[in-house]
N, CA and C atoms as a LAMMPS dump frame, in Angstrom:
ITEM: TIMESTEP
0
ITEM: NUMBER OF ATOMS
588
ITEM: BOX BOUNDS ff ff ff
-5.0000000000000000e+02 5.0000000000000000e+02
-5.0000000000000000e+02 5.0000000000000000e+02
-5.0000000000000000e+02 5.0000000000000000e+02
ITEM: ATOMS id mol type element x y z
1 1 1 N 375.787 476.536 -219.12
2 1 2 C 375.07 475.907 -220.219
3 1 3 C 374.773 474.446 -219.898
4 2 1 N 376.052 473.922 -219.723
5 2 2 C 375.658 472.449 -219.381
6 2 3 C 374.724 471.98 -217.761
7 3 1 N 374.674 473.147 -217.241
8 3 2 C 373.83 473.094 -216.201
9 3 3 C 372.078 473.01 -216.539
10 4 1 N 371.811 473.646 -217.086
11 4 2 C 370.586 474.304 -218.155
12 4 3 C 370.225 472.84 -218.884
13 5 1 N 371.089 472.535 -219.43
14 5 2 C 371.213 470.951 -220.132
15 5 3 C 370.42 469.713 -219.378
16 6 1 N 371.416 469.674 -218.11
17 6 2 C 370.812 468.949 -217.433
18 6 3 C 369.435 469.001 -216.449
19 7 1 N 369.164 469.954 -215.824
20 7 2 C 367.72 470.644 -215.715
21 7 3 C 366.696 470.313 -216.794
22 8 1 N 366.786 470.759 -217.997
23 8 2 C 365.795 470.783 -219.235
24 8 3 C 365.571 468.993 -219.521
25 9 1 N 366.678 468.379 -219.644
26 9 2 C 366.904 466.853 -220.02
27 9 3 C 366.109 466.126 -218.744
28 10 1 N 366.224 466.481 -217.479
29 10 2 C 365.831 465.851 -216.36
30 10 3 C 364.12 466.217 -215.752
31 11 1 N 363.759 467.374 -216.339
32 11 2 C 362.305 467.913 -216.428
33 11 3 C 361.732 466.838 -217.691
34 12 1 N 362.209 466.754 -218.643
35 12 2 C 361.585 466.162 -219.855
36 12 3 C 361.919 464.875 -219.484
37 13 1 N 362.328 464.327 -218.871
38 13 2 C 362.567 462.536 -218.387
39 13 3 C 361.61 462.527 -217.381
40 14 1 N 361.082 463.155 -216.569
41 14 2 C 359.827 463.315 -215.857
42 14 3 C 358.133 463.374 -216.203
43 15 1 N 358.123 464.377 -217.074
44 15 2 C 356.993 464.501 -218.082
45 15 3 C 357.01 462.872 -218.821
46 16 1 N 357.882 462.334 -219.356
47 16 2 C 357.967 460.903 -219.931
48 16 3 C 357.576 459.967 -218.976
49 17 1 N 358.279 459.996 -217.614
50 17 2 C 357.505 458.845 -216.422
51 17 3 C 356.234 459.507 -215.956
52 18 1 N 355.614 460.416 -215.585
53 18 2 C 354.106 460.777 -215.84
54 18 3 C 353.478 460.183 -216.883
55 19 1 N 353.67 460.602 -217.879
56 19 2 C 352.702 460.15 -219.151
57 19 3 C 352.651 458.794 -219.204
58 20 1 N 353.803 458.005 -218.866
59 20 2 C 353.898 456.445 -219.225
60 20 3 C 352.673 456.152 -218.268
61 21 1 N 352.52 456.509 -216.914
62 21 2 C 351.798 456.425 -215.994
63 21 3 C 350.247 456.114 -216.089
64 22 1 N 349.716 457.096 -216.698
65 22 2 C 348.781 457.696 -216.895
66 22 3 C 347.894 456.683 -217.777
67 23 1 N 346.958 456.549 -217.338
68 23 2 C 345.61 455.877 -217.992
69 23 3 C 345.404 456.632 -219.707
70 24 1 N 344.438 455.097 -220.532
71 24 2 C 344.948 456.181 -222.032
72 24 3 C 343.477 455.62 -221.903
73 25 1 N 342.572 456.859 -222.497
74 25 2 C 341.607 457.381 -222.357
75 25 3 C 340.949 457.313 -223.6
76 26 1 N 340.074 456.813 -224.096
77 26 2 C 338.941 456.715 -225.553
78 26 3 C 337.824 457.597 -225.364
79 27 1 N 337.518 458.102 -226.478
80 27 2 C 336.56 459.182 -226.69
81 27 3 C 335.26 459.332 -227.994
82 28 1 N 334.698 458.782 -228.219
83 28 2 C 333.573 459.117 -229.725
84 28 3 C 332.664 460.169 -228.926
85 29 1 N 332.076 461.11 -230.099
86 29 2 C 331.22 461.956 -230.108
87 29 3 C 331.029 462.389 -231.071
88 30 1 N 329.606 462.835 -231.304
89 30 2 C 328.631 462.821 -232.521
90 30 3 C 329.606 464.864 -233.019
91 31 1 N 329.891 464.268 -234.426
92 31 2 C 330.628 465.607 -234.78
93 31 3 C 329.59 466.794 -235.401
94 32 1 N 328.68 466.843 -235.126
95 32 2 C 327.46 467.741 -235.463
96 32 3 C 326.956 468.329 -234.039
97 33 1 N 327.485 468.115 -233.104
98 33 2 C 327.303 468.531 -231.793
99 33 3 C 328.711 469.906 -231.635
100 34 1 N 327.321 470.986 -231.032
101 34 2 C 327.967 471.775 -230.399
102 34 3 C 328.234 472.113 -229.014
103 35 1 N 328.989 472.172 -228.879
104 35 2 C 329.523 471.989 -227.249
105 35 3 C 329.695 473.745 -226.653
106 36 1 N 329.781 474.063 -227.321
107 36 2 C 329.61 475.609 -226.84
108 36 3 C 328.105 475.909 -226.34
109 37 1 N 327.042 475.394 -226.889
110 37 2 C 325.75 475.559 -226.746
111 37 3 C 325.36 474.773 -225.218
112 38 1 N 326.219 474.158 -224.782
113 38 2 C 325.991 473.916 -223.384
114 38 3 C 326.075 474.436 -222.372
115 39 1 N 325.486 474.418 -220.713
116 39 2 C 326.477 475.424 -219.898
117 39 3 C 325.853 474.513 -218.571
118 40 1 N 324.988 473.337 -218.757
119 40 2 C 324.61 473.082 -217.487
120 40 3 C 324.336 471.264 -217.8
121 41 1 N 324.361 470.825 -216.112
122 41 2 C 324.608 469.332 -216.245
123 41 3 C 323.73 468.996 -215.164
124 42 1 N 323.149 467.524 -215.365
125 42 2 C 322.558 467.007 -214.368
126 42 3 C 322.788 465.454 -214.165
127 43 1 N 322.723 464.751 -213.038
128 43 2 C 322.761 463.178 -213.599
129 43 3 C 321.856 462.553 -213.23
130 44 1 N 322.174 461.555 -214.179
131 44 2 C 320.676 460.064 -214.394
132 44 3 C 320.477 459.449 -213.197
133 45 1 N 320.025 458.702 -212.717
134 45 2 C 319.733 457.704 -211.952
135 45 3 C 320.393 456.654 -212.596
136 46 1 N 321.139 455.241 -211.837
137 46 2 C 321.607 454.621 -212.728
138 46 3 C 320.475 453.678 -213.038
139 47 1 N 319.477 453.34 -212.393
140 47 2 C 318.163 452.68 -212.468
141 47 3 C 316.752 452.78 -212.739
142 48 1 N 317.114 454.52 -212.561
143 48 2 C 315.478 454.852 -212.714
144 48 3 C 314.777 454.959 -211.012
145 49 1 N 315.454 454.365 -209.994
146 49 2 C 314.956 453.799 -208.932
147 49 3 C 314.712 454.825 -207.934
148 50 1 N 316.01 455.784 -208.16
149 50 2 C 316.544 456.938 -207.392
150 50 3 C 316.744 456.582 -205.672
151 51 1 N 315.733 457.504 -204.563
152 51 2 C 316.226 457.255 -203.471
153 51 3 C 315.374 455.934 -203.19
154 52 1 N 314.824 455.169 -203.886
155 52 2 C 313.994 453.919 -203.407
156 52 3 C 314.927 452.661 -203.85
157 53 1 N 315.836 452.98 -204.584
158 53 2 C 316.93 451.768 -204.742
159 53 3 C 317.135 451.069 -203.504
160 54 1 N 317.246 449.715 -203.115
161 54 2 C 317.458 449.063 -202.409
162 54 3 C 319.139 448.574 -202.478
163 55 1 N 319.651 449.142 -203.08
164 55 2 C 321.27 448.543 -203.165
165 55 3 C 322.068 449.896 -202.99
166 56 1 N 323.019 450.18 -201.866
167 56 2 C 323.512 451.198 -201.522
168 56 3 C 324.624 450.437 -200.815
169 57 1 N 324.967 449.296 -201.762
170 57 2 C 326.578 448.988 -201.832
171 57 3 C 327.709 450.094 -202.071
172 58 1 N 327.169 450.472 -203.071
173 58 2 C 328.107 451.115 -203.993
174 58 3 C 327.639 452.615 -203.636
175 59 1 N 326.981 453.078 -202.645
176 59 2 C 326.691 454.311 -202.736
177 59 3 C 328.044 455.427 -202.61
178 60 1 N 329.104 455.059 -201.436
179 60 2 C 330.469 455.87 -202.063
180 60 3 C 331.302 455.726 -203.096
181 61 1 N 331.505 455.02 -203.831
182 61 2 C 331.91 455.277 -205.055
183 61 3 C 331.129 455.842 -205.651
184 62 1 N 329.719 455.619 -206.184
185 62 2 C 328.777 456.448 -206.796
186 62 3 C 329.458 457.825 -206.599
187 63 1 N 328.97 458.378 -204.983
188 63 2 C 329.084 459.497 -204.769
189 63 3 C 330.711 460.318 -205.657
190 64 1 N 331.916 459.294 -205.217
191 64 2 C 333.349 460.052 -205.632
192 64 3 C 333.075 460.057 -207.135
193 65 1 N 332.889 459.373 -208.016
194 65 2 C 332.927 459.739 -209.338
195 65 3 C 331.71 460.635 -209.66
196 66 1 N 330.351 460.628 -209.369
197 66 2 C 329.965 462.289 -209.484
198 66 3 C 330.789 463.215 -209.253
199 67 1 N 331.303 463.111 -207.804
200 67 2 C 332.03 464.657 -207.605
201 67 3 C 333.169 464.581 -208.762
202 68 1 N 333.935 463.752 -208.977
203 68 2 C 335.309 463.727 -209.302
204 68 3 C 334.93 464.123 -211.009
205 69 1 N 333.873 463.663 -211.493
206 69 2 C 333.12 464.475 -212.818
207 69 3 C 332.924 465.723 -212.611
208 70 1 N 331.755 465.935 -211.743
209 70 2 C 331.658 467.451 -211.879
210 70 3 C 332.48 468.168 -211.561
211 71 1 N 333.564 468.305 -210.891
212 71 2 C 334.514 469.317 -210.414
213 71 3 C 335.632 469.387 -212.078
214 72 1 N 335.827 468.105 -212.849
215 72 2 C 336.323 468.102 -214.308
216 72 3 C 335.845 468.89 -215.342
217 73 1 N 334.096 468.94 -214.906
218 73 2 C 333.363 469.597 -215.597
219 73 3 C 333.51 471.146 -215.645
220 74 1 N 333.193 471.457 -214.27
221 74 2 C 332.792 472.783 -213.641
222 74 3 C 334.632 473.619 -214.002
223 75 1 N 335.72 473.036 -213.968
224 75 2 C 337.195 473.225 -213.924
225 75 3 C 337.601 473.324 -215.449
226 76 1 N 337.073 472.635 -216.155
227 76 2 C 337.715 472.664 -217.708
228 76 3 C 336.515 473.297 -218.617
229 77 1 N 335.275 473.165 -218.498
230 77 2 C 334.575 473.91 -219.105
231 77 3 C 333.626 474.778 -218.9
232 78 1 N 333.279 475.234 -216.852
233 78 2 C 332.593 476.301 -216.501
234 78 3 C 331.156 475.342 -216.412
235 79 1 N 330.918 474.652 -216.741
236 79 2 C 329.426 474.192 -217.079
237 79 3 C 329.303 473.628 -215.391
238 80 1 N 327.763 473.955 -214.902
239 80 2 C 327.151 474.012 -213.531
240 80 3 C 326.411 472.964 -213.238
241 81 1 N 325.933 471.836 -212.416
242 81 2 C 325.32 471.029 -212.028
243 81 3 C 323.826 472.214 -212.012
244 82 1 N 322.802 471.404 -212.126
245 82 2 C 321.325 472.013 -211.931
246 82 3 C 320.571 471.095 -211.927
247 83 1 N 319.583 471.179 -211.151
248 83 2 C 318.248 470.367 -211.459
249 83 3 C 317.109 470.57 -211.857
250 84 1 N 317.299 472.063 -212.53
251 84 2 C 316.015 472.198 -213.122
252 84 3 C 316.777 472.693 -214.372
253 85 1 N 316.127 471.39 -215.698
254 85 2 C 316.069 472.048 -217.165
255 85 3 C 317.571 472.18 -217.624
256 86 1 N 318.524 470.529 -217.451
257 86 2 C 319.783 470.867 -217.564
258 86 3 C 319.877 470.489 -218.8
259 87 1 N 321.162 471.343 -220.124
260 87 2 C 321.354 471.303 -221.363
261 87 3 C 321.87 469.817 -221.327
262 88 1 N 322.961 468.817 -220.688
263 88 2 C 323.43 467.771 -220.832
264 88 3 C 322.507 466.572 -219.352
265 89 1 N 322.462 465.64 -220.079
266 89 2 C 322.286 464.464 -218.416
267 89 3 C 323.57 463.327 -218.725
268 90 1 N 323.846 463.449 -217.651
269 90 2 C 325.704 462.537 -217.339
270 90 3 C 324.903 461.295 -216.765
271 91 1 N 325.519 459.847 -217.157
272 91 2 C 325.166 458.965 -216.885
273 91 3 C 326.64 458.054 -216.941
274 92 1 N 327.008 457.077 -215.696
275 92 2 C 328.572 456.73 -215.742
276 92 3 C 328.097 455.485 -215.775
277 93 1 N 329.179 454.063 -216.433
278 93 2 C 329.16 452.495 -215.686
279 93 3 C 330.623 452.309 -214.917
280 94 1 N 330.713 451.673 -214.185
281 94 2 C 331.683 451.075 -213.924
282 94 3 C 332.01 449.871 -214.301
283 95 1 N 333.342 448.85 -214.573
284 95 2 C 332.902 447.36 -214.864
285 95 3 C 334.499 446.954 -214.478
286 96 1 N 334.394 445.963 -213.355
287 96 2 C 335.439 445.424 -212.882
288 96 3 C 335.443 444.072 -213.324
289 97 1 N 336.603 443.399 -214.365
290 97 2 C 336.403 441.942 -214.428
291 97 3 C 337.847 441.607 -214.048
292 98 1 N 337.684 440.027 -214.161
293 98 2 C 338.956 439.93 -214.275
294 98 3 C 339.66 439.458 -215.7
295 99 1 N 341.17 439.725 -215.267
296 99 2 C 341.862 439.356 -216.625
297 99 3 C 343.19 438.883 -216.726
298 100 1 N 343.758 438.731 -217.696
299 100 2 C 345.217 438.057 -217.519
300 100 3 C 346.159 438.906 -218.375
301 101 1 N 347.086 439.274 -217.73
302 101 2 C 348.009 440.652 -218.145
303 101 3 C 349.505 439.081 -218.01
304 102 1 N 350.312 439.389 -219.043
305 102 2 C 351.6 438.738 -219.774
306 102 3 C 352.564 439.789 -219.121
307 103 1 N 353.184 439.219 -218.062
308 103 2 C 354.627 439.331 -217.463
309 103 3 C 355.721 439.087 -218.21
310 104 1 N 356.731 439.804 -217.838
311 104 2 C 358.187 439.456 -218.33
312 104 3 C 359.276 439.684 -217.638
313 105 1 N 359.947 439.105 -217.192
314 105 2 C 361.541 439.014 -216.386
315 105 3 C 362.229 438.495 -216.729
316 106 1 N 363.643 439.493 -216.684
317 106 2 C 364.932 439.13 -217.579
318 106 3 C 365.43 438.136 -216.432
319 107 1 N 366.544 437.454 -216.868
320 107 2 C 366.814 435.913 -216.505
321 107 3 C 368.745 436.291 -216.638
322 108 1 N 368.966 436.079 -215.889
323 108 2 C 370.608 436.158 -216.062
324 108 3 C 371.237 434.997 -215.241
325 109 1 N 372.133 434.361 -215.614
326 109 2 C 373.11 433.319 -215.387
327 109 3 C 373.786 433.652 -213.982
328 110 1 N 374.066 432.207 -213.249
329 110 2 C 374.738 433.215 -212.273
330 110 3 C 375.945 432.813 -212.323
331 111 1 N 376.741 433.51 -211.1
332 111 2 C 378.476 434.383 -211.441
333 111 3 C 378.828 432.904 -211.009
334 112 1 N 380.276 433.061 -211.251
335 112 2 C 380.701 432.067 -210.892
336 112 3 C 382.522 431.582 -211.16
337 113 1 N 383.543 431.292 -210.449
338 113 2 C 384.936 431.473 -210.31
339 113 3 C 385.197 429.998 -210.484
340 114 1 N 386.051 429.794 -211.74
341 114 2 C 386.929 429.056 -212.147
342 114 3 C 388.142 428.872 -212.043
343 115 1 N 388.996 427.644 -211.521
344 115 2 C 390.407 427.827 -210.95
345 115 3 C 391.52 427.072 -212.462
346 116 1 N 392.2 428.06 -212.861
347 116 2 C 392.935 427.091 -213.484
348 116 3 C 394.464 427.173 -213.377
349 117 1 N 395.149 425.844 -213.509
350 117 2 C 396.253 425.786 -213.075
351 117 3 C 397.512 426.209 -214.361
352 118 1 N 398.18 427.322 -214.09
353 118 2 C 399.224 427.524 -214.774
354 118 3 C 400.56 426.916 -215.173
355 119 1 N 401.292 425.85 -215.769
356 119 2 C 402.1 425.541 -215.898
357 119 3 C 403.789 425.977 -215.961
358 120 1 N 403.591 427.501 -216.458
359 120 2 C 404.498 427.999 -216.285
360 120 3 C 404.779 428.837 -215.261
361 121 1 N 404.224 429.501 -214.175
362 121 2 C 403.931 430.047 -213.321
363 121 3 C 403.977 428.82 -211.658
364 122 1 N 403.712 427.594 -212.369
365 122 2 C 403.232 426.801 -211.234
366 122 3 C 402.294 427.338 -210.129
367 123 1 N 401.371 428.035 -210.836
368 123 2 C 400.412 428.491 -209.325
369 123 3 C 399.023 428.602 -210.077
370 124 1 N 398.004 428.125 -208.971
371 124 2 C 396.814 428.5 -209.92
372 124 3 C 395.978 429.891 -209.209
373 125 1 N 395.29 430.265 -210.684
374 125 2 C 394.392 431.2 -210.972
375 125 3 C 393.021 431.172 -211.357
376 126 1 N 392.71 431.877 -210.118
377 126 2 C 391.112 432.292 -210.37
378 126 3 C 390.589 433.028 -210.957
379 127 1 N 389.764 432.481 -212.104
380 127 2 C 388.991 433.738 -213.15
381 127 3 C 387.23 433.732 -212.917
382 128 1 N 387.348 435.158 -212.716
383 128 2 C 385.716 435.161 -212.159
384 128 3 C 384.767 435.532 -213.615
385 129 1 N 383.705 435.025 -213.659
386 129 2 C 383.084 434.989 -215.152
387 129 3 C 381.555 435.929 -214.23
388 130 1 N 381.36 436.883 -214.964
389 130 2 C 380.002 437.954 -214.635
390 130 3 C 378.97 436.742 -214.751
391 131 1 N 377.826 436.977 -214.321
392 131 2 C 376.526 436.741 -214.887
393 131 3 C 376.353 437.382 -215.93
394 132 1 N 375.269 436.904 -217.094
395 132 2 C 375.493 437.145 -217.992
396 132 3 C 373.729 437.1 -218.253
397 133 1 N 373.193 437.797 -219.141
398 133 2 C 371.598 438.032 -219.962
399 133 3 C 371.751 437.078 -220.291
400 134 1 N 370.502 435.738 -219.71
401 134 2 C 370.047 434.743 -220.84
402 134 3 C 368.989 434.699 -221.603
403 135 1 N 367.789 435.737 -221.435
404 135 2 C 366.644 436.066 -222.155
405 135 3 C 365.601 436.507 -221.103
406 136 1 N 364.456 436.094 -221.268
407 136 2 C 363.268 436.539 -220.69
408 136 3 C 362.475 435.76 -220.085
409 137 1 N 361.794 435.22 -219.068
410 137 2 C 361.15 434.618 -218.417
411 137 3 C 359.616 434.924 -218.324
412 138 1 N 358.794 434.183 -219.339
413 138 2 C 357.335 434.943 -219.85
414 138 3 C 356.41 434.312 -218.837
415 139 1 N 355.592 434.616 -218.044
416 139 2 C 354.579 433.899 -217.324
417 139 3 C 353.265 434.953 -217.516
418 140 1 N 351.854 434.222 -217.319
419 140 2 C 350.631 434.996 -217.286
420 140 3 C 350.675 435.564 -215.607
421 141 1 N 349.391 436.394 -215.426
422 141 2 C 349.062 436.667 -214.258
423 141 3 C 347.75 437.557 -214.294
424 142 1 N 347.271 436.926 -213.316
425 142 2 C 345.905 436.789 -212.883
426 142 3 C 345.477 438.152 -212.361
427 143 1 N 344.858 439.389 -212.753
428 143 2 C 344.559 440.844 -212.245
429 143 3 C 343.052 440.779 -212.713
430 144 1 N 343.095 442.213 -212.667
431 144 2 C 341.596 442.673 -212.41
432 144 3 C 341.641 444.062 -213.053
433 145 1 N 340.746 444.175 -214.187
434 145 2 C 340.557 445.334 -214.956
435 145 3 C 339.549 446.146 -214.859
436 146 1 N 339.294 447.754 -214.364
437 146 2 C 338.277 448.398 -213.882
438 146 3 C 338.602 449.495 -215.607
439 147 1 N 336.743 449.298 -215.921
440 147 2 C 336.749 450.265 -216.868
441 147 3 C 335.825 451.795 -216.288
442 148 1 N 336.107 452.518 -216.467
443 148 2 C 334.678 453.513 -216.197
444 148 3 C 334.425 454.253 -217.137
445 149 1 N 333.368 454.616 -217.821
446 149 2 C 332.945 454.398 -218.727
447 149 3 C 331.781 456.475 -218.421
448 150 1 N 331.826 457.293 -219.199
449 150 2 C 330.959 458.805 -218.468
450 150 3 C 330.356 459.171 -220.42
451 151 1 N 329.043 458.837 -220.586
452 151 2 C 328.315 459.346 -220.872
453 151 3 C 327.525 460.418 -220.864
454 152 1 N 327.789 461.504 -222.034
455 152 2 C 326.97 462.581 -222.016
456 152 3 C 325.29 462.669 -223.535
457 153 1 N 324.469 463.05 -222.696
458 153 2 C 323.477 462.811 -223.267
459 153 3 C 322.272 463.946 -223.42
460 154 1 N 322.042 464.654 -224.762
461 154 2 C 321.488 465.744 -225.26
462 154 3 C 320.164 465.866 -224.48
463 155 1 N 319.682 466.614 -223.444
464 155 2 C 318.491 466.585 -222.496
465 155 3 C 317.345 467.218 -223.415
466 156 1 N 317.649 467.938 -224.69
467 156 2 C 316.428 468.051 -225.551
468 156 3 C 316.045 466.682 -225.978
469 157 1 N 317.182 466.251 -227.266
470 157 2 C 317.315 465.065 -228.422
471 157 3 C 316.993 463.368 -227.448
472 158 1 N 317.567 463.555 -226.455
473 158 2 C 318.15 462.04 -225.669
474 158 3 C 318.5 461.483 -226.153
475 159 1 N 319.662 462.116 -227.11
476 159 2 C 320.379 461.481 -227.994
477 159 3 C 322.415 461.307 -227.528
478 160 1 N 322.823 460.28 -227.563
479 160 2 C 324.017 460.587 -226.817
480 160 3 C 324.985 461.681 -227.489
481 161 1 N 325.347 462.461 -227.323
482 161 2 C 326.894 463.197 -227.724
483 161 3 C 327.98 462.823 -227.649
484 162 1 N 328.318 462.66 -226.689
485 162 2 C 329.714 462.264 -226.223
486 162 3 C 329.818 460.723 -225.212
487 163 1 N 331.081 460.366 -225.359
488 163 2 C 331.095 459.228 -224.473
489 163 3 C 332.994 458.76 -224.291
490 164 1 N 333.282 459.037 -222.949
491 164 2 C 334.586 458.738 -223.081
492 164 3 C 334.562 457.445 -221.869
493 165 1 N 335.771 456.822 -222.182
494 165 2 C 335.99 455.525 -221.153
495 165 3 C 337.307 455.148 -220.954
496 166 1 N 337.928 454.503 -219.727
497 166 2 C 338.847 454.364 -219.829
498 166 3 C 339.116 452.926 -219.068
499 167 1 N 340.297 452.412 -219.706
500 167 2 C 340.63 450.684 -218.479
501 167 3 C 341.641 450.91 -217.941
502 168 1 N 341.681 450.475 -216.912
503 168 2 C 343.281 450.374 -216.176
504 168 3 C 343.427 449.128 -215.528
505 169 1 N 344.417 448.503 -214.635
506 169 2 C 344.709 447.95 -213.865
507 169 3 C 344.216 448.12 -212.154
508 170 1 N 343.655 447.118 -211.497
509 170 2 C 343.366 448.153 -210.615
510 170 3 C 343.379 446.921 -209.339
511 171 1 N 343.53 447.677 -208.332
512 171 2 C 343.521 446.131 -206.58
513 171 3 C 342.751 445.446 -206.481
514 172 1 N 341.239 445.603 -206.846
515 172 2 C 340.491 444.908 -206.016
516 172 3 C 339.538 444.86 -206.867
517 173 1 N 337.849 444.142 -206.374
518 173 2 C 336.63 444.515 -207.189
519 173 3 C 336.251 445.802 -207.114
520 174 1 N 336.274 446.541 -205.889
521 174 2 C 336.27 448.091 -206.316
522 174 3 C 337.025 448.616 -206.362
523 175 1 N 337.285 449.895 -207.231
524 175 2 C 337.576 451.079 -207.546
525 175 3 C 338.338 451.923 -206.149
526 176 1 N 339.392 452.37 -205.759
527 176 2 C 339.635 453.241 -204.856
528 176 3 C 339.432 454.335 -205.019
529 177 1 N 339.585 455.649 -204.2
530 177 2 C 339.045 456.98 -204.8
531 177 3 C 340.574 457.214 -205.526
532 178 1 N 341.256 457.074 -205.337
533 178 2 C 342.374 457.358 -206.592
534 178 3 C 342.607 456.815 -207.829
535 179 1 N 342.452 455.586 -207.933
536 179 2 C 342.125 454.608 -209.277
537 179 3 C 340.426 455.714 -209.95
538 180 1 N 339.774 456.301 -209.336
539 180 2 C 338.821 456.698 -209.547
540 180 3 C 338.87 458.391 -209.628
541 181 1 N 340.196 458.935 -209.259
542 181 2 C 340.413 460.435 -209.602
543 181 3 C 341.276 459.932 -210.783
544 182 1 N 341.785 458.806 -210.954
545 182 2 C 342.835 459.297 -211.75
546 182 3 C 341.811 458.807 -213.512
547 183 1 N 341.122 457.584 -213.456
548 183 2 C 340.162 457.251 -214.606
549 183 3 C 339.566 458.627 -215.649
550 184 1 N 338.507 459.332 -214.076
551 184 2 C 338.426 460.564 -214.51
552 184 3 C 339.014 461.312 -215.332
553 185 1 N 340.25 461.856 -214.634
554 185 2 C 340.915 462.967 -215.262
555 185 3 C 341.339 462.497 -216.556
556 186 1 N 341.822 461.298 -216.867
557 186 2 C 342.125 460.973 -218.165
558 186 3 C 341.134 461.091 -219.016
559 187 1 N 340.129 460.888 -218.836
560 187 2 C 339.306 460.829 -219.875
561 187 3 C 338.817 461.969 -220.289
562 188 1 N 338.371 463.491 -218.73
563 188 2 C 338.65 464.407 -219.499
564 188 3 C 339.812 465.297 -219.51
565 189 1 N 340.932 465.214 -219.905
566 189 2 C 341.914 465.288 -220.739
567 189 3 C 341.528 465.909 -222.259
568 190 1 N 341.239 464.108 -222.099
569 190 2 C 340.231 464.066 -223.67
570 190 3 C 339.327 464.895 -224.305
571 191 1 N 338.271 465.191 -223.182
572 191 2 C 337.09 466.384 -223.308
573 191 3 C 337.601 467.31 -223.844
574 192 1 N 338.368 467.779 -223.282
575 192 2 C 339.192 469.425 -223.433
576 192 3 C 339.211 469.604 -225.307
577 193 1 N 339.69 468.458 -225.839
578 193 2 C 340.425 468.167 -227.19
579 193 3 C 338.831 467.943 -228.046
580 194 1 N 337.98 467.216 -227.305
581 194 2 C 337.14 466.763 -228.168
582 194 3 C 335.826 467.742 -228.282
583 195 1 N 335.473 468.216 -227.382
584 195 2 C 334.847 469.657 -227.238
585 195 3 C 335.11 470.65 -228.332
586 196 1 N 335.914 470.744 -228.847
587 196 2 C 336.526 472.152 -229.61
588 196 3 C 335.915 471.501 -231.145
């Protein structure tokens, strides 16, 4: 039993450091939308420009968050990329700024051995005193916040439906492909819930 105990207690202390983990994900969508009535996807241009864009900075990231969408798509709700006559058009932003995230570190005293002399004993004694909690040590710090941001948009109406986004913490001005699988999946998470 108490084996079982600890197994069950040590699975559920896991699920708790995952979730803490995990990007928290925002979602609006128009509640007169049916999502069953969909089955196919296509995406925007982010410019209108298409293959005549002159900026192909960003062309691999572009590329990982398409895929890392559609495979969310195609995996949680069956719905197919197409280019001819698609029910939804997906349109994403990215936005890296910077920002200032509030640190905290606990502060403890340090140890330290006191000699005192016994009178009745005639000998002295050393008493060692712990370090001890003196509070918290608050400083700012200087990071960088990546939002990504996946728009879905009615290819009859061109009216938006859905729109989920998410911020995290992140290394650099761009996005890595993991800071960028993981944005994703959080947000649809969300889909799954907001779809129904």
């Amino acid at each position: 039993m108490m084996k079982h105990w600890k197994l069950w207690s040590g699975s559920l202390a896991l699920v708790f450091l995952l979730a803490s983990c995990a990007s928290t994900a925002h979602v609006e969508k128009d509640e007169n939308t049916d999502f069953s009535n969909y089955k196919t996807f296509a995406w925007i241009d982010k410019d209108g420009e298409g293959k005549k864009d002159k900026n192909h900075s960003n062309d691999l990231a572009e590329q990982k968050i398409r895929d890392a969408v559609s495979k969310e798509l195609e995996r949680s709700s069956g719905w197919k990329e197409t280019k001819n006559r698609p029910d939804v058009l997906l349109s994403y932003d990215v936005l890296v700024e910077r920002a200032t995230a509030q640190r905290s570190d606990p502060v403890y005293s340090r140890p330290f051995v006191r000699t005192f002399y016994n009178p009745y004993s005639r000998r002295f004694v050393n008493v060692y005193y712990p370090s001890r909690f003196a509070g918290y040590d608050n400083y700012d710090v200087s990071t960088r916040e990546g939002t990504v941001t996946i728009s879905m948009i009615d290819a009859r109406t061109e009216k938006t439906v859905w729109q989920g986004w998410t911020t995290d913490e992140v290394n650099s001005k761009n996005l890595s492909s993991k800071e960028i699988q993981n944005a994703v999946r959080a947000i649809f998470r969300k889909f799954d819930v907001a779809k129904n």
